[in-house]
N, C-alpha and C positions, 0 to 999 in steps of 0.2 A: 562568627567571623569578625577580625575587623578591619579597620577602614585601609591599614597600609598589605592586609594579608588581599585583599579584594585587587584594589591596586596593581600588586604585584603580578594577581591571575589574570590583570586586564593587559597588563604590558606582557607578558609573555602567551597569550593569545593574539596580540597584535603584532608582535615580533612574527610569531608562525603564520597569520597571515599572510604578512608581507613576504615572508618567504616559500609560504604556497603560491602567492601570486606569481614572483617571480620567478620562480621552477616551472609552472606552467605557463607563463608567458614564454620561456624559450623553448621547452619541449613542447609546443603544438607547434613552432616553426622549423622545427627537424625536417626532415624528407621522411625518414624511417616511422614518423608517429602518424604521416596522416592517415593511416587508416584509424588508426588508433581517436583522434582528434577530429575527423573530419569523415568518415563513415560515407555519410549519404552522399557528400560532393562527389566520394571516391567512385559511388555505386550509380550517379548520375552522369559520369564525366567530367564533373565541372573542376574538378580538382584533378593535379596531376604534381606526380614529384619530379622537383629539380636538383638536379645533380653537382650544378656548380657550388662552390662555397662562396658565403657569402658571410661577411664578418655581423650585417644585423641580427643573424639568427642567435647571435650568442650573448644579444643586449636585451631585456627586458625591457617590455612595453606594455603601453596600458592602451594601447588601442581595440583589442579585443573585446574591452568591458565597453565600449561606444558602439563596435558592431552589434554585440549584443543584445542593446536596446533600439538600434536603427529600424529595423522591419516593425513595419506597422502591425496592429493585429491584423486585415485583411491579408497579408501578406504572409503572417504566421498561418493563418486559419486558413488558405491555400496549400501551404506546404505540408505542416504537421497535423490539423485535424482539430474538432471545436475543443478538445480535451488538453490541448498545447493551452488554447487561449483560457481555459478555464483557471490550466495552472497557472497560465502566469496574472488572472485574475485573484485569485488566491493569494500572491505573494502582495499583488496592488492593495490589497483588501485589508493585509496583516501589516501592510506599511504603514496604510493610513490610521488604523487603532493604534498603532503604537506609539505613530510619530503626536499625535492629540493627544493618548493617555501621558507621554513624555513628557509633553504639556505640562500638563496640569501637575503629574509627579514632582517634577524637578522645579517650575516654578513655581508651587502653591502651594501643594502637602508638604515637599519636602523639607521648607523654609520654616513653616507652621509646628512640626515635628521637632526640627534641629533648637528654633527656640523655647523649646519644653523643657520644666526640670521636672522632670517625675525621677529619671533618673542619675542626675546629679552629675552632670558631666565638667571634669574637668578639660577646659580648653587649652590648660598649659600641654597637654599631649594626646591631641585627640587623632594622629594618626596609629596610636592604639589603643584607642576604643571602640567597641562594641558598634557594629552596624544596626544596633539596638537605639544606636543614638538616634537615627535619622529614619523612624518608625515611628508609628502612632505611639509605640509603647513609652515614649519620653512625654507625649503627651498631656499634662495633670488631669487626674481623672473630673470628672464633672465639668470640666474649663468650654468654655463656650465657641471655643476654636474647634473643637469635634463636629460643629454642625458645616465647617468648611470641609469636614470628610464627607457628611450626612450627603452634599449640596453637590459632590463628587461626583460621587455612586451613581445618582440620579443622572447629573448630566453627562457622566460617561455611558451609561445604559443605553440613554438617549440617542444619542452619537450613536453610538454599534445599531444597535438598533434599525437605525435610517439606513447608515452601511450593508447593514446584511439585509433589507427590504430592495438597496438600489440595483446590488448584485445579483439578487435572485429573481427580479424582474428585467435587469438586463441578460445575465443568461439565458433565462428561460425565453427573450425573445431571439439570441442568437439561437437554441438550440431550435427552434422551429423553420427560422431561416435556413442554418444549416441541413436541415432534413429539404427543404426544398430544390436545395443545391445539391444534393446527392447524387449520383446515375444509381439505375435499382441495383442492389445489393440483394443477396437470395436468402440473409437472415428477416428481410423484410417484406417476403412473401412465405415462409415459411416457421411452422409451429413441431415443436416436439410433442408426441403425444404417450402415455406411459400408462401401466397397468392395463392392457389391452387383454380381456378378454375375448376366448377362442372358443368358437362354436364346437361341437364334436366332429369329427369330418373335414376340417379346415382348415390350415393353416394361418399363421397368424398375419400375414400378407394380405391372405384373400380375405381376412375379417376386416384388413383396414379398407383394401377397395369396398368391399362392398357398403361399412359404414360410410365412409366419408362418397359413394359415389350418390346413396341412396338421400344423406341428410343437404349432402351439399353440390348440387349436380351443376350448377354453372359457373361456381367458381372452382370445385376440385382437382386439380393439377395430377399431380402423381405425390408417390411416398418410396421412400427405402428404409427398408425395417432393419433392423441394428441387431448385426449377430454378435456369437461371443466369441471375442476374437484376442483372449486375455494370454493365452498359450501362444499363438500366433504373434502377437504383438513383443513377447522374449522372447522369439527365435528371429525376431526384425531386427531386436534391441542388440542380441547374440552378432548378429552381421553387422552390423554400423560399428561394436567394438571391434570384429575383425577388422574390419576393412580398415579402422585405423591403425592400428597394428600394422599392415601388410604397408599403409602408407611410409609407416615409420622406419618400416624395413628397408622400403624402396629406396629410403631419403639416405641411408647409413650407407659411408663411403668404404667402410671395414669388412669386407664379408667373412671375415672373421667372426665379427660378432652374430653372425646371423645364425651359428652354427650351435648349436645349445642340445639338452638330453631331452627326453620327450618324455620322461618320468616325472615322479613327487619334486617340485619348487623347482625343476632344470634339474637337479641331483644324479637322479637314475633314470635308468634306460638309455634306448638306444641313441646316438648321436645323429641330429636331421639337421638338415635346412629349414629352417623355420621358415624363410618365406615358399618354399614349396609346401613345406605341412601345412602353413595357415590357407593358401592357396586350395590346399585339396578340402579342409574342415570348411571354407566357404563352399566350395561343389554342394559338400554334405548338407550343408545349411538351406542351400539352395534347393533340395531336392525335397526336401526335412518341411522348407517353408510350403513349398507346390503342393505338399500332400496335405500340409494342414491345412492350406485355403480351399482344398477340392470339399476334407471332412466338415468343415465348419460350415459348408454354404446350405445346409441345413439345419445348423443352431440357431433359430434364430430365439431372439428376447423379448419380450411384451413391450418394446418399446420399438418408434418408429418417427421417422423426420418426415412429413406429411406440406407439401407445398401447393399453394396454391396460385390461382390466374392473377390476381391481384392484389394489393395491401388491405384494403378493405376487408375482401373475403378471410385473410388469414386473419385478422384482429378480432372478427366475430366468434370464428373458430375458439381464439386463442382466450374470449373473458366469457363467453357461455358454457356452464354444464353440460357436459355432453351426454350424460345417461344418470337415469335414478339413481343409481348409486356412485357417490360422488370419490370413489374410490378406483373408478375405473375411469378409461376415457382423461387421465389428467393431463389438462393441457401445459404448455409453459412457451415462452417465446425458444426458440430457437436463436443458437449465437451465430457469430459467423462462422465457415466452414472450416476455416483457419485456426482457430481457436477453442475447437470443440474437444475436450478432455472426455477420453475413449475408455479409458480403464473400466467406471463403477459403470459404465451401461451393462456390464455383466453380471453386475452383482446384485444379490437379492436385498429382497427388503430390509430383513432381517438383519443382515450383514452391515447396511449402509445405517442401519438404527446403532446398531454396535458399535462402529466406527463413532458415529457422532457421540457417541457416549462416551469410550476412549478418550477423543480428541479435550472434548469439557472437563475430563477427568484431569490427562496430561495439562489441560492449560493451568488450572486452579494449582496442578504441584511446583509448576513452573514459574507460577506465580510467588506463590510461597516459597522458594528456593532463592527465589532473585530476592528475596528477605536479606541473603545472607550480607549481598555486595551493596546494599542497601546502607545493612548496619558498620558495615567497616567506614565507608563514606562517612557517615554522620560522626565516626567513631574519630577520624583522622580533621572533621572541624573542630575539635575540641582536644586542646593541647592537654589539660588536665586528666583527660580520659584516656587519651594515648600513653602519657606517664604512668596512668595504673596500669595499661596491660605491659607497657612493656619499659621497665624502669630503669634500666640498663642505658635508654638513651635520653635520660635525662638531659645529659651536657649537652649531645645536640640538639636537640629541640628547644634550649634554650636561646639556641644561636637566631637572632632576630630572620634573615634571610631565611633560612632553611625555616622553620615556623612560619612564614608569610607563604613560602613556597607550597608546603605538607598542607597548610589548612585553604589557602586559597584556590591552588590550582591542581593540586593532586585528587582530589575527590574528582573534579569533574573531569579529569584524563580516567581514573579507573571504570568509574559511571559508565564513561561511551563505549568503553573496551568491553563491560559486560554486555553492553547495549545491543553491539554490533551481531553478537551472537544471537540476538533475539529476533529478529525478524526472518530468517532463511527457516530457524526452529517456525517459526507462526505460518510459512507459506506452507510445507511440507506437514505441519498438523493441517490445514485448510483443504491441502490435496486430499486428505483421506476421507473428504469428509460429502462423499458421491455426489460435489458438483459437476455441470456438464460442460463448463468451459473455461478457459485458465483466467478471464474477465472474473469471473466469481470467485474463483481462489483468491487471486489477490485482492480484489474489496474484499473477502472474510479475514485473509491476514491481516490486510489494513486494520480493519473497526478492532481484532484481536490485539495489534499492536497499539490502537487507540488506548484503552481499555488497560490493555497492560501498563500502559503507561500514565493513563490518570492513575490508577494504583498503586502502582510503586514509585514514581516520580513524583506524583505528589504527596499523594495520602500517609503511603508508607514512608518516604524521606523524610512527611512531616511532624510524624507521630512514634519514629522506631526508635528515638532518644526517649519516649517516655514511658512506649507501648505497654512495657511491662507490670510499671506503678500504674498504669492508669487503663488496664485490661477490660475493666469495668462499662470503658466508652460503647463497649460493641453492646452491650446488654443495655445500654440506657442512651436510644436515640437523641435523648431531648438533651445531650452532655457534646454532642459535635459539635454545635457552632460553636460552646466554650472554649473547649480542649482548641480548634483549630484558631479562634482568636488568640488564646495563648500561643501556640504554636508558632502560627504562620507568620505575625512579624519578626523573629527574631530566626529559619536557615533557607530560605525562602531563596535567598542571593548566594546561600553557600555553594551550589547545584546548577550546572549550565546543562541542561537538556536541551538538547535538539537532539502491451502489441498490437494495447487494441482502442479502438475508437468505440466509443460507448456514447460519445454525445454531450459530454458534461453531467454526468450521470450521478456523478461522485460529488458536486457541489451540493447536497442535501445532506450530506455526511459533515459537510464543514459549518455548516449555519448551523445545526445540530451541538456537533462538538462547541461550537462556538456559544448558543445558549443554554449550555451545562454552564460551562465556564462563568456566563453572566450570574447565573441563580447559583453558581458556590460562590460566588464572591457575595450576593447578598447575604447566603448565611451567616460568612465570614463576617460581615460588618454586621450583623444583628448580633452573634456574640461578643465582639470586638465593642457596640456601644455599653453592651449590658456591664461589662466589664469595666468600662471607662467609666462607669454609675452617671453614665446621660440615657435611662432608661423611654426619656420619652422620642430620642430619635432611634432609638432601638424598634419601637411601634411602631414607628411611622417609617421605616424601611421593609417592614412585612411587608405592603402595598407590591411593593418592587418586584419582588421574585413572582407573585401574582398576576400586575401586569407582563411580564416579559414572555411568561408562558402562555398568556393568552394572545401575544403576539404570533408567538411562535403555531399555535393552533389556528392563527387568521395567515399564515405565510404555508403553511401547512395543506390548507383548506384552497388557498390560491395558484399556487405555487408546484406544489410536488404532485399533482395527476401527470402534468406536464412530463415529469423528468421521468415517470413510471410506463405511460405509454401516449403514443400520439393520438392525438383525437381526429373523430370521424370525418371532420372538416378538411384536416390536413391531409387523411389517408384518400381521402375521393377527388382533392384535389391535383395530387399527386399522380394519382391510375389514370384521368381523366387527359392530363398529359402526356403521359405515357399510351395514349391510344394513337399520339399522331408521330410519334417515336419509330423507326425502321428496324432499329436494333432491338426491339423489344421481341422478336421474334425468334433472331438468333440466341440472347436473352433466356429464354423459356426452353430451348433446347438444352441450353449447359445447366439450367435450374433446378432439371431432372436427374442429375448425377453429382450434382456439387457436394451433398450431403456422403456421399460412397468414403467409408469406411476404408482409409488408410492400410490399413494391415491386409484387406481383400484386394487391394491394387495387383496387378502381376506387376513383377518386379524380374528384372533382368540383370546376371552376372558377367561382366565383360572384361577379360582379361587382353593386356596391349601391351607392347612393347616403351612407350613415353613414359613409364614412371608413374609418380602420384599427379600427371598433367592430365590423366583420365581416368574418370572414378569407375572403379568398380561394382557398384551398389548403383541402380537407377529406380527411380519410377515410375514406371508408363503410365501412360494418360490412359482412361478407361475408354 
């Protein structure tokens, strides 16, 4: 790319900007958007629409981005939950590497670089030259200004480093405050238990009272065992699409349109009322559902939601072996009630092994697919190459604008476009893949979207211009750091990539991703020096990737028990409070049915005269 093609994708991302901003500076002051913009106020009260006009609603403001940042984090971590403060940790965390690494980029290396001739740059028109200029790669090999990269590496390491140690020790102290501040929660006296073998004679209920009454008699609570209720659950699914239908119906002013054939697409057969037919098909449904929750109340699954009197008790339950063979009796925490994903409790082993096999299969094709829009990208920063394929538009691609525009900013518009499609693809593989609650699905989409993305966004971006001549890299480990020091300074800048309370859970995933990132960039500079023929900072940046990971195993070692489960200190502290608690009583009555299985709810169909202002579909309380 070069420096006026860069340029031009920076002014027309700031153009869009400014005009995202102010599109949505005045669309969140509509009346009509606040639900849209404003959700919770709407669901709290505190927000209300006004009807009069008002000429400021139609001027753009930047007072928004002030409120924004006004609430303290106490104030955040009250409203939204420690996982708000985490992310917007995350963001504090990625401002301050960046704004230090900007540092040092733009005042030090980048100065350092631009005065190199390795590559001969002429000045009389360097707003078209190569962003190659302003790269180590202008550098002169051997030159003694590489040890100011050497001196870099090290002190930007350093820097991260302390960053992700201050983070992960002040998280991890909010997150145990946090737990202190909690009222009890019934995923925090309760454990899932799975592979429950059945005595001969017994059902699989009476195998769990009797284990968990006999092993654990003063903390054992109750359990409800998990039927299968996958049939039951599409004929739930079957009613929720009626009933919007019938809503749809209620709302049409035409009753004309209501009137359709009851045959193949509306075609044939006889001519109904549709909101009467769909009317009678809910009856059916209703009756349909009653019978398969009477059948099913004795399916039940080797598997069971087992709660107990206190946090303690369930934590023992939940990290001791339960029986010799470590294949039965499997424990695992329990999510909250709310978020507990009901499908694969029905499904066998077998099946859920399948699935995850499927899912690793479909991801790796998915991966290799997204090759394609990969290579078009890399294909559209290179004017010469787009000539070959397509040579017909020579004359315009000659034209300086349209050339600045194709290579600067056209790759990373198509990039997000393909992008966009990839994440809904990664939640929906992650569902298949017999988690037990939608918190798991999306951390598995997540790390999948990680992962796909250090892959194709980096790896592949930065080697699919060579991949072909240089097939070899995959069979010869010790050829990466080369090929990527060649590579990576010169499209590096082509490519602009970018329900539930878990606790800051997710912050082990970013210190993570974050010290991958550190040890590929020292690779990068070990081939990057060997290349530059300064092979003795090349040596002495081995040390680097060595100490960072043994950091990462001392923040590891300190750090992440924390975020995996709370410790015995915290859990007795906690129950111990809770004895002088009133509500802990009423508490333990509703802890007994929290876990009750959605689909075995009775469910009630009520037909009224007000329209869609009264739902048809309910759920009764058990």
């Amino acid at each position: 790319m070069i420096l006026s093609a860069l340029l031009t994708s920076v002014g027309i991302n700031l153009g869009l900007c400014f005009l995202f901003f102010g599109l949505y500076s005045i669309l969140r002051k509509q009346p009509g958007n606040i639900n849209v913009y404003a959700p919770r106020l709407v669901a709290q009260g505190k927000s209300q629409q006004k009807g009069h006009f008002n000429l400021e609603r139609l001027i753009p403001s930047p007072g928004w981005v002030t409120a924004a940042w006004q609430p303290s984090e106490e104030e955040l971590l009250s409203i939204s939950g420690l996982d708000a403060v985490v992310f917007m940790r995350i963001f504090i965390f990625s401002l301050r590497v960046f704004s230090f690494a900007a540092i040092i980029g733009i005042f030090v290396l980048l100065p350092i670089n631009f005065l190199g001739n390795q590559l001969s740059i002429d000045f009389s028109d360097l707003p078209h030259k190569s962003l190659d200029s302003f790269s180590i790669s202008n550098v002169n090999d051997g030159s003694n200004r590489l040890w100011i990269h050497f001196s870099a590496a090290y002190i930007l390491t350093g820097v991260v480093c302390y960053l992700l140690y201050f983070e992960y020790d002040y998280i991890s102290s909010k997150r145990i405050a946090y737990f202190y501040s909690l009222k009890p929660q019934p995923h925090q006296f309760t454990i899932l238990v799975r592979g429950i073998p059945v005595s001969p004679g017994s059902s699989i209920s009476e195998s769990v009272e009797n284990f968990f009454m006999d092993r654990y008699p003063s903390t054992y609570l109750s359990h409800l065992v998990v039927r299968r209720t996958s049939r039951l659950q599409g004929l739930i699914s079957d009613a929720g699409t009626l009933y919007r239908m019938l809503i749809h119906l209620k709302s049409t002013k035409h009753s004309q349109q209501r009137i359709k054939r009851d045959g193949f697409l509306g075609l044939f057969g006889n001519r109904v009322d549709l909101l009467d037919h769909y009317e009678k098909k809910l009856e059916e449904l209703q009756d349909n559902v009653r019978m398969e929750q009477t059948s099913v109340a004795g399916e039940e699954v080797p598997a069971a939601f087992v709660s107990f009197k206190s946090r303690f008790g369930a934590a023992v339950a939940l990290h001791i072996q339960q029986g010799v063979n470590p294949t039965e009796w499997v424990t695992e925490q329990a999510p909250e009630p709310q978020e507990v994903h009901w499908p694969f409790f029905s499904a066998s082993f077998i099946k859920r092994w399948i699935c995850k096999l499927v899912v690793f299969v479909a991801c790796a094709i998915l991966t290799i697919l997204f090759l394609i829009p990969v290579v078009l990208v890399q294909g559209l920063t290179h004017l010469e190459q787009l000539e070959i394929w397509f040579p017909f538009l020579r004359g315009v691609l000659r034209i300086a604008f349209v050339s600045q525009v194709i290579t600067g900013y056209l790759p990373s518009l198509i990039l997000q476009l393909f992008l966009s499609f990839v994440p809904p693809i990664m939640i929906m593989f992650s569902s298949m893949q017999a988690y037990i609650s939608l918190s798991q699905i999306e951390e598995s989409a997540c790390n999948k979207m990680l992962w796909f993305t250090i892959w194709n966004i980096f790896f592949a971006n930065v080697l699919s211009g060579s991949a072909i001549s240089q097939i070899n890299v995959f069979l010869e480990p010790k050829e990466i750091p080369r090929i990527l020091a060649e590579a990576v300074p010169a499209q590096l800048l082509n490519v602009y990539a970018s329900k539930f309370e878990t606790g800051g859970k997710f912050w082990p995933t970013v210190h993570n991703s974050t010290i991958f990132s550190l040890v590929l960039m020292h690779i990068i500079a070990i081939g990057i020096f060997g290349l530059k023929k300064l092979p003795l900072a090349s040596s002495l940046t081995i040390p680097l990737p060595i100490l960072t990971l043994l950091f990462n195993e001392y923040c590891r070692k300190r750090f992440l028990p924390i975020f995996k489960a709370y410790p015995a200190e915290c859990l007795i502290r906690k129950d111990r409070e809770d004895q002088n608690d009133p509500t802990m009583a009423d508490f333990m009555d509703k802890l007994v049915a929290a876990y009750q299985d959605p689909a075995l709810m009775p469910i009630r169909y009520s037909q009224s005269n007000d329209g869609h202002n009264s739902p048809l579909l309910h759920h009764a309380e058990v």
